[in-house]
VOBA-1610 file (N, C-alpha, C; in pm, whole numbers, padded with zeros to 5 digits, always signed):
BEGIN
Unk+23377+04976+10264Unk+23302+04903+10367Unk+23160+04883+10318Unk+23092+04755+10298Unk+22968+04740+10269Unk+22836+04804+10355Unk+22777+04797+10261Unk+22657+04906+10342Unk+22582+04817+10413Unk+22497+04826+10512Unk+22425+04732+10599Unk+22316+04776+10497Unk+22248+04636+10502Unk+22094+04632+10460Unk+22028+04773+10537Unk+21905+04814+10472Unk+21820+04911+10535Unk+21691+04773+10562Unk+21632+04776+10695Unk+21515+04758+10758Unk+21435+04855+10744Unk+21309+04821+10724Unk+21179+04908+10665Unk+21057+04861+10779Unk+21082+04893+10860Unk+20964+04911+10985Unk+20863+04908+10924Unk+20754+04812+10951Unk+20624+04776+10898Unk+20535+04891+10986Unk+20447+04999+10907Unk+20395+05054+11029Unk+20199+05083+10985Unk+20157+05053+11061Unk+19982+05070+10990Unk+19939+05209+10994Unk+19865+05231+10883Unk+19871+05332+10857Unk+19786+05444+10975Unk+19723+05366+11070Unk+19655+05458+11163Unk+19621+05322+11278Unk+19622+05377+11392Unk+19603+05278+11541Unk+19478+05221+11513Unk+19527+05067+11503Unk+19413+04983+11477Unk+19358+04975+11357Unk+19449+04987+11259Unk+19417+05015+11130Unk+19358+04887+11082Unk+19402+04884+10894Unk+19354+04739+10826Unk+19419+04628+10904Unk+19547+04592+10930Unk+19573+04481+10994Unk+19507+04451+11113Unk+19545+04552+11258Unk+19426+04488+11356Unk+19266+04443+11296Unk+19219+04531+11200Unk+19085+04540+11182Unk+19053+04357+11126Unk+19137+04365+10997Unk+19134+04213+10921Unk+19130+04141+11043Unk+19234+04185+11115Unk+19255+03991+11250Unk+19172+03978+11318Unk+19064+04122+11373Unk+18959+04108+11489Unk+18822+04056+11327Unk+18847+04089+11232Unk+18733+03988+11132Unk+18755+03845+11126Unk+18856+03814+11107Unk+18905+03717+11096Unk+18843+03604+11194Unk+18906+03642+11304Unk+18901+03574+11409Unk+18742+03547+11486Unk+18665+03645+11400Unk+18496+03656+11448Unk+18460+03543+11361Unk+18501+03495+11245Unk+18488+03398+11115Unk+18515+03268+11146Unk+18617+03291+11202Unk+18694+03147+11312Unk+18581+03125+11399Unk+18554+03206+11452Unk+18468+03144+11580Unk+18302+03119+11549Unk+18303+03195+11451Unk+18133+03154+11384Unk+18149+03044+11343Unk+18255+02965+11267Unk+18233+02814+11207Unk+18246+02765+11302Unk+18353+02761+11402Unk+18340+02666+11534Unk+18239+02602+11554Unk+18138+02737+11603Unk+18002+02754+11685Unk+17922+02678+11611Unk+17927+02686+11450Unk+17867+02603+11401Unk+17842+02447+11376Unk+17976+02414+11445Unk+18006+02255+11436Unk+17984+02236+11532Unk+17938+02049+11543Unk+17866+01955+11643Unk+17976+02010+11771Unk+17916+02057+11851Unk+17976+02023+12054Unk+18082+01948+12034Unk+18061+01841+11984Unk+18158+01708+12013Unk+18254+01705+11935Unk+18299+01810+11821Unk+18421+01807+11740Unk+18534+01824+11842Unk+18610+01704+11817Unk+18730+01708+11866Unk+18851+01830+11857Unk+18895+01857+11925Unk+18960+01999+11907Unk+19085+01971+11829Unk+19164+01837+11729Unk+19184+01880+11644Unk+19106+01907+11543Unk+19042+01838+11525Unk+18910+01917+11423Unk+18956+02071+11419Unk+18849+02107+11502Unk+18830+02243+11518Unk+18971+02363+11473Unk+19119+02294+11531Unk+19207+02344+11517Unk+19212+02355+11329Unk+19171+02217+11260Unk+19182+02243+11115Unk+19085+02356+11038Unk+18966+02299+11129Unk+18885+02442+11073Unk+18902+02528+11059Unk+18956+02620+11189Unk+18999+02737+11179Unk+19116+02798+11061Unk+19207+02689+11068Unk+19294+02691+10927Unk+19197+02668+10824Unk+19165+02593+10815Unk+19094+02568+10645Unk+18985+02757+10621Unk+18935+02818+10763Unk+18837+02925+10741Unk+18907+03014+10686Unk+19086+03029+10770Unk+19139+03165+10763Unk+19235+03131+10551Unk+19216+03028+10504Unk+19286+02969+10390Unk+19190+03040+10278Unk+19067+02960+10356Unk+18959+03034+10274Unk+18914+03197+10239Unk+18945+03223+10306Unk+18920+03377+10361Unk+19087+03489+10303Unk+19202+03390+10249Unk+19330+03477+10210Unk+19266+03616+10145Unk+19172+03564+10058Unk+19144+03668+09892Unk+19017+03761+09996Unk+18986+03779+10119Unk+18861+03846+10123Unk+18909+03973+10287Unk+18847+04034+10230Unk+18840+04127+10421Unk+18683+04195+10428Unk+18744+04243+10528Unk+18621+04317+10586Unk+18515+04391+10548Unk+18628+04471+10415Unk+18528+04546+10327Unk+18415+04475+10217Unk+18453+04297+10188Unk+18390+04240+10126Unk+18236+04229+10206Unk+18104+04174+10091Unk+18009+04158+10084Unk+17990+04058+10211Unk+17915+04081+10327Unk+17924+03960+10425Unk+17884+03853+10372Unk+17718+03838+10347Unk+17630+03733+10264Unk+17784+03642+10159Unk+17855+03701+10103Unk+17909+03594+10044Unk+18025+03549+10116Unk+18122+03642+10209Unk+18166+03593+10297Unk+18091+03453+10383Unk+17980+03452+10421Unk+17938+03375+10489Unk+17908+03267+10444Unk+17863+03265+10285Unk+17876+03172+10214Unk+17997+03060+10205Unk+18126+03133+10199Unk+18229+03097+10190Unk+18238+03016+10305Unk+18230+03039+10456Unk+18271+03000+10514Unk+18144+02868+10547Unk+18037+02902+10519Unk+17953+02803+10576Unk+17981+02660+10490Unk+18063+02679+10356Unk+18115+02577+10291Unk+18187+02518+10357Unk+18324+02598+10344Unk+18407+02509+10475Unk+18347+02411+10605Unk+18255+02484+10655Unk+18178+02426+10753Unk+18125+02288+10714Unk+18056+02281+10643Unk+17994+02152+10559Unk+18071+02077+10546Unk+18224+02104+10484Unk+18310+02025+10411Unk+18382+01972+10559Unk+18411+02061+10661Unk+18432+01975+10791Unk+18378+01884+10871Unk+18235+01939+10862Unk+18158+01831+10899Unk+18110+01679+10836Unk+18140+01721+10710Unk+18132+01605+10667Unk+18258+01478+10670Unk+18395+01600+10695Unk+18482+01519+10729Unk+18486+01411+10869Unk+18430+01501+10938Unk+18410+01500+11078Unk+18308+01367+11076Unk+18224+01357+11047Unk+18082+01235+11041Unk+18134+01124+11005Unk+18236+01182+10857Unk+18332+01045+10782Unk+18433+00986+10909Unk+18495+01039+10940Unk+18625+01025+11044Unk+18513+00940+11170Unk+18403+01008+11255Unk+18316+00920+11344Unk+18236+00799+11296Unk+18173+00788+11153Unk+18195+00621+11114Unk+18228+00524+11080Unk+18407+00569+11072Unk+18527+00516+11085Unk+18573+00430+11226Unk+18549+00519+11313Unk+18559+00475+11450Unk+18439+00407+11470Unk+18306+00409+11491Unk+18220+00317+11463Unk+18235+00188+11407Unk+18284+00177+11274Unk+18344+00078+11197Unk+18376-00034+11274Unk+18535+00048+11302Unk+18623-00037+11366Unk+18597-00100+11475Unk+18549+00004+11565Unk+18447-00077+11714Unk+18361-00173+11690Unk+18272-00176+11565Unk+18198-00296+11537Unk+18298-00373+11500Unk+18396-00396+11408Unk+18448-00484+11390Unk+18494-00525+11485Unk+18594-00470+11562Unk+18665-00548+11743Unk+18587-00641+11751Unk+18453-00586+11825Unk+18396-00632+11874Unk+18327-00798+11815Unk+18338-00733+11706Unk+18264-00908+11637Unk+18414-00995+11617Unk+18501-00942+11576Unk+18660-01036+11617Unk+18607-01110+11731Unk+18618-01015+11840Unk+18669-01051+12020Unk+18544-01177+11966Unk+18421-01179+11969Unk+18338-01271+11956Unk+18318-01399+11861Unk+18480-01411+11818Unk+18472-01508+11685Unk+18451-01652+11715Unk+18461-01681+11929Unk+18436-01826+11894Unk+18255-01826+11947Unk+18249-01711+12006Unk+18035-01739+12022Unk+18005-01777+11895Unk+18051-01671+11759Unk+17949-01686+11639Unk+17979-01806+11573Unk+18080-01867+11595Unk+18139-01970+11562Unk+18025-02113+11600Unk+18051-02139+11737Unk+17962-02171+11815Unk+17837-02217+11821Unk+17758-02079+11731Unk+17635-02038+11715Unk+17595-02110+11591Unk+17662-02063+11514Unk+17684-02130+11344Unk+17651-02258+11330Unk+17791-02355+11345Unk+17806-02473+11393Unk+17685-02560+11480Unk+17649-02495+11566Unk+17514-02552+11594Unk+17379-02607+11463Unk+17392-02520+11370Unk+17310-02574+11244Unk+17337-02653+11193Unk+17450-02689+11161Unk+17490-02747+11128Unk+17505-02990+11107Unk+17449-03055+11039Unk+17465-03155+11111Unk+17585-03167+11249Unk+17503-03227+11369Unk+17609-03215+11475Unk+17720-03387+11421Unk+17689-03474+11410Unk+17791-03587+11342Unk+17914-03553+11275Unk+17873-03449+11125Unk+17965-03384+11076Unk+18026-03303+11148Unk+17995-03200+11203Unk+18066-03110+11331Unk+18166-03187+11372Unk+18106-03282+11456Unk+18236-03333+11576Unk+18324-03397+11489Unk+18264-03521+11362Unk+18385-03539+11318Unk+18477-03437+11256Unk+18482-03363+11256Unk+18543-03210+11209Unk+18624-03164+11248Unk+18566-03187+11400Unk+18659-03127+11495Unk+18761-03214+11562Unk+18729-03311+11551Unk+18837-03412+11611Unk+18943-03487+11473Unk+18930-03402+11359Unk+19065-03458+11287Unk+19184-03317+11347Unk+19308-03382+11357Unk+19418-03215+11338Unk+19400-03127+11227Unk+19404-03029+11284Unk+19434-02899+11250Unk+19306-02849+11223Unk+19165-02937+11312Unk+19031-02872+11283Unk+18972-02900+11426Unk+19029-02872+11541Unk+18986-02894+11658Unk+18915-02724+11649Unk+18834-02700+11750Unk+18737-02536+11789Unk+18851-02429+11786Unk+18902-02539+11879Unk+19047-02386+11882Unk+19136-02365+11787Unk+19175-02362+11711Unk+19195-02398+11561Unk+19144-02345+11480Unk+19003-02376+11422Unk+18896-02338+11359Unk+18847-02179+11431Unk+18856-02164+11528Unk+18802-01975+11583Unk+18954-01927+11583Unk+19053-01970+11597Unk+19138-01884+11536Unk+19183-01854+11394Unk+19116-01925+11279Unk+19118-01936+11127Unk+19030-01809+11146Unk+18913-01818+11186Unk+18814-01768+11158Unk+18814-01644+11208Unk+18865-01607+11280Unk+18922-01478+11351Unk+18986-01405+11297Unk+19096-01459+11207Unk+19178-01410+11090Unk+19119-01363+10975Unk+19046-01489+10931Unk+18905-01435+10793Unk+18821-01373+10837Unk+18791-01281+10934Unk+18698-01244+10982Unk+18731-01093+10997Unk+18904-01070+11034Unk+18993-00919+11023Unk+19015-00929+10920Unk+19028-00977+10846Unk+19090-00932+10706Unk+18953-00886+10605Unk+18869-00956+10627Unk+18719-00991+10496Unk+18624-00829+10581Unk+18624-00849+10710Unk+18490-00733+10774Unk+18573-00563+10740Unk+18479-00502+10731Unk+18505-00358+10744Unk+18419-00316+10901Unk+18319-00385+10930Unk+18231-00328+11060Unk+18122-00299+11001Unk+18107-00238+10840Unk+17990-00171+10823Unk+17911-00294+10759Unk+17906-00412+10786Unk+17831-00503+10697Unk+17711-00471+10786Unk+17579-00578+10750Unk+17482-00567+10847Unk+17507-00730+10891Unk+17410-00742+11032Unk+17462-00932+11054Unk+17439-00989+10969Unk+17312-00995+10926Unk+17261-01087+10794Unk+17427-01140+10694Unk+17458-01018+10676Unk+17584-01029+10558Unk+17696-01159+10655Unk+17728-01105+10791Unk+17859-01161+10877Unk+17768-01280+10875Unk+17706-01357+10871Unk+17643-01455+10914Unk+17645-01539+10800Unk+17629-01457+10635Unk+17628-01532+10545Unk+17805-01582+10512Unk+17897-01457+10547Unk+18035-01495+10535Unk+18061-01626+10663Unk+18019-01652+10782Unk+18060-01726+10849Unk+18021-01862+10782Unk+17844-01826+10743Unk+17831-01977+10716Unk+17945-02085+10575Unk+17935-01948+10525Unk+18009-01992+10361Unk+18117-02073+10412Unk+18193-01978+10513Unk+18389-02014+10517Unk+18314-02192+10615Unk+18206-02166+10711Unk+18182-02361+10751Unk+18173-02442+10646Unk+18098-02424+10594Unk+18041-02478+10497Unk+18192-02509+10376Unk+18281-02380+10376Unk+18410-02485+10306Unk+18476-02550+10390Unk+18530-02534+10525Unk+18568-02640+10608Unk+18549-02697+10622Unk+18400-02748+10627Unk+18346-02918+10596Unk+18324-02951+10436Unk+18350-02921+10378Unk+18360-02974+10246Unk+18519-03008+10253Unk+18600-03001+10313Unk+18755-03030+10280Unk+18731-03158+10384Unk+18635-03207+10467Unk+18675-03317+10560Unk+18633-03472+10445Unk+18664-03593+10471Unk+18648-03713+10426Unk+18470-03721+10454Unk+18392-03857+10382Unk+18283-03836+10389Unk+18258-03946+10528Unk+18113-03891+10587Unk+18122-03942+10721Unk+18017-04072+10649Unk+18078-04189+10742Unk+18031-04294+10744Unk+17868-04318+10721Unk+17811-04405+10622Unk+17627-04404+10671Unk+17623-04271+10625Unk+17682-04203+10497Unk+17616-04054+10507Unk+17496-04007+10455Unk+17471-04157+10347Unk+17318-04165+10280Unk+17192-04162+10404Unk+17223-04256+10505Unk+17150-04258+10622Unk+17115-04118+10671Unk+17276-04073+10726Unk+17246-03919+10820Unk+17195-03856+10731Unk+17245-03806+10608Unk+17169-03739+10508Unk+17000-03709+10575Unk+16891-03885+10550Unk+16811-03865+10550Unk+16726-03848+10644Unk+16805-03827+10796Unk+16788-03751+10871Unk+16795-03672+10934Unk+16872-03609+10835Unk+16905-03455+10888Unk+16786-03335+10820Unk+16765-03421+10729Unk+16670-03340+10643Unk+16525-03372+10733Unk+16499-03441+10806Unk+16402-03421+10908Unk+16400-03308+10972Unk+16487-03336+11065Unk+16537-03194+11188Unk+16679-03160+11183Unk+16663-03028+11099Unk+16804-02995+11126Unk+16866-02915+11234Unk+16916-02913+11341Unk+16919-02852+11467Unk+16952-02720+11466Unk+16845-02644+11536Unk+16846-02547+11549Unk+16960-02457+11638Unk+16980-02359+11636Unk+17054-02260+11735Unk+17019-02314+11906Unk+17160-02354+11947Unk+17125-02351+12059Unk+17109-02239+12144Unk+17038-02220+12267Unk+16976-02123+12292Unk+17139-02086+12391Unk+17234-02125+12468Unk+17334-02143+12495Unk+17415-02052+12424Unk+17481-02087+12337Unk+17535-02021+12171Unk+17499-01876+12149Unk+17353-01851+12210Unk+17277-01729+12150Unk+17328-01604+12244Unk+17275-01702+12411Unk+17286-01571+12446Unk+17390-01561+12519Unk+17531-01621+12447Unk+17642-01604+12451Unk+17696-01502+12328Unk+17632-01463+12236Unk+17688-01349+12200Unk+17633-01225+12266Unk+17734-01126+12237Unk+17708-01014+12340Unk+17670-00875+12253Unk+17678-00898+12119Unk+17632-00812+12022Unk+17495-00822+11983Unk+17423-00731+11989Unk+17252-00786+11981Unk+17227-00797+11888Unk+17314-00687+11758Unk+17254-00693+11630Unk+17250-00879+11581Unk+17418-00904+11614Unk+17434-01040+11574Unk+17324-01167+11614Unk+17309-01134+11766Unk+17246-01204+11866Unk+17107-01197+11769Unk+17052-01100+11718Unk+16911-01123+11722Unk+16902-01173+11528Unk+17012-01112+11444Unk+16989-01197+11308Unk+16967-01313+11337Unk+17094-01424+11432Unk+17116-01576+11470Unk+16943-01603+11473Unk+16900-01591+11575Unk+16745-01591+11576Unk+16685-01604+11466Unk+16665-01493+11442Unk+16579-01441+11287Unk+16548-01477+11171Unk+16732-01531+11194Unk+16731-01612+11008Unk+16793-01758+11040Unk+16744-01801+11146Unk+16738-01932+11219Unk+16719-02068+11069Unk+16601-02020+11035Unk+16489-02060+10902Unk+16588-02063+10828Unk+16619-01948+10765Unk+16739-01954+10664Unk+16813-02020+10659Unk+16903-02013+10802Unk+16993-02083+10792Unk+17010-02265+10746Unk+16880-02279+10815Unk+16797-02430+10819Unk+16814-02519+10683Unk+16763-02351+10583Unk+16726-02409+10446Unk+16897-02403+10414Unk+16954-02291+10462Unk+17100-02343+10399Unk+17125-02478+10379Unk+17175-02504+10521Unk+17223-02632+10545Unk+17127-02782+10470Unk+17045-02773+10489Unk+16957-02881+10438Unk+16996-02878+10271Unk+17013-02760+10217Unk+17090-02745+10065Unk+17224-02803+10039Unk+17309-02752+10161Unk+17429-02815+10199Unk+17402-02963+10197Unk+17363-03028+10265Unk+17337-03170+10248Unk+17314-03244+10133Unk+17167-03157+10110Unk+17151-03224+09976Unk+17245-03256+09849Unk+17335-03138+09862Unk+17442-03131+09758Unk+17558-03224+09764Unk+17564-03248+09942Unk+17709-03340+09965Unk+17671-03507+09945Unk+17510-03514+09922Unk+17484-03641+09944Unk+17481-03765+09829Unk+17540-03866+09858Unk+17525-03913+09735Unk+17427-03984+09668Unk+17437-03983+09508Unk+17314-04025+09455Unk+17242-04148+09467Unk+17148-04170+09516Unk+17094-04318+09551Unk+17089-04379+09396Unk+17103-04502+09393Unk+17082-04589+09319Unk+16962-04665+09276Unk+16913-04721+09179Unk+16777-04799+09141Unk+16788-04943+09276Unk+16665-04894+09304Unk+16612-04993+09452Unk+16645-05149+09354Unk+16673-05219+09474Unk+16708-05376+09438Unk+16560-05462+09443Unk+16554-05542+09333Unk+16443-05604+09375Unk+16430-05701+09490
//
């Protein structure tokens, strides 16, 4: 008849020995990094910390040097928090980005306003380049191209670029030597309409700002689309 296994009762060597002792250290280690991280760590966070402290901590007990114990752990700490900061301007990110999506036909809008208005409308009234059309292109290049972390200046230079190729794909507008040379008079500014129809301020207040800029864009734009005059007739 086979022998039953023997069981070997785990027993400490005295009440409250090294094992209780290690888990009530342990667990004081756990709760010092906690304490140390931002209020606002999400409690999985916190749940990893505590793993990543007690991972850290396999090779050490009680009897070790605290000062480097604490060392140890205040690493971990760092290395969470920094996870932690990474992971919150992630979410930041993305919220800026939504948010400038949800707003793709204001900036649109806004843009387009600099734009010669002649060229505009004829633009918009061939198929497949009506507003609604064009802010849903642009909505698309706009999720795919943004991360959130640009600054406006940057979203403003990507919007103008992707106009600026959509009207280069249209036919040339009638008299364009004419409009040409008055567009380069006054090129129309941001309507004020447009502006404070966006609801993002950062965006809202570049539009403003680099109003000028934009000005000189477009007037470059022109110059480039326009064609070369010829020797005056006598």
């Amino acid at each position: 008849m086979p022998r039953q296994p023997r069981i070997r009762e785990s027993i400490d060597p005295e009440p409250g020995g090294a094992r209780e002792a290690r888990r009530v250290w342990l667990s004081a280690w756990k709760k010092w990094a906690v304490n140390e991280s931002p209020a606002e760590t999400p409690r999985p966070l916190r749940v990893q910390l505590r793993s990543a402290v007690e991972r850290a901590l396999a090779h050490f007990s009680p009897a070790d040097d605290e000062a480097e114990v604490r060392d140890v752990v205040a690493g971990v700490v760092d290395e969470a928090q920094g996870e932690f900061r990474a992971e919150a301007d992630r979410g930041a990110q993305a919220e800026t980005k939504r948010q400038l999506v949800g707003e793709t036909a204001q900036i649109l809008a806004a843009v387009l306003s600099q734009f010669p208005q002649p060229a505009v409308t004829a633009m918009l009234q061939r198929p497949g380049y009506s507003r609604l059309v064009l802010t849903e292109r642009l909505r698309r290049f706009l999720d795919q191209r943004l991360t959130g972390a640009e600054p406006p200046e940057r979203i403003l230079e990507v919007v103008v670029g992707w106009i600026e190729r959509r009207l280069a794909e249209q036919p040339p507008v009638p008299s364009w030597s004419r409009l040409a040379i008055n567009v380069r008079k006054a090129v129309p500014l941001v309507t004020a309409a447009s502006v404070i129809a966006l609801q993002n301020p950062a965006v809202r207040g570049a539009v403003v700002k680099h109003g000028m800029k934009a000005r000189d864009t477009v007037r470059a734009w022109v110059d480039k689309l326009t064609p070369p005059q010829g020797p005056a007739k006598p």
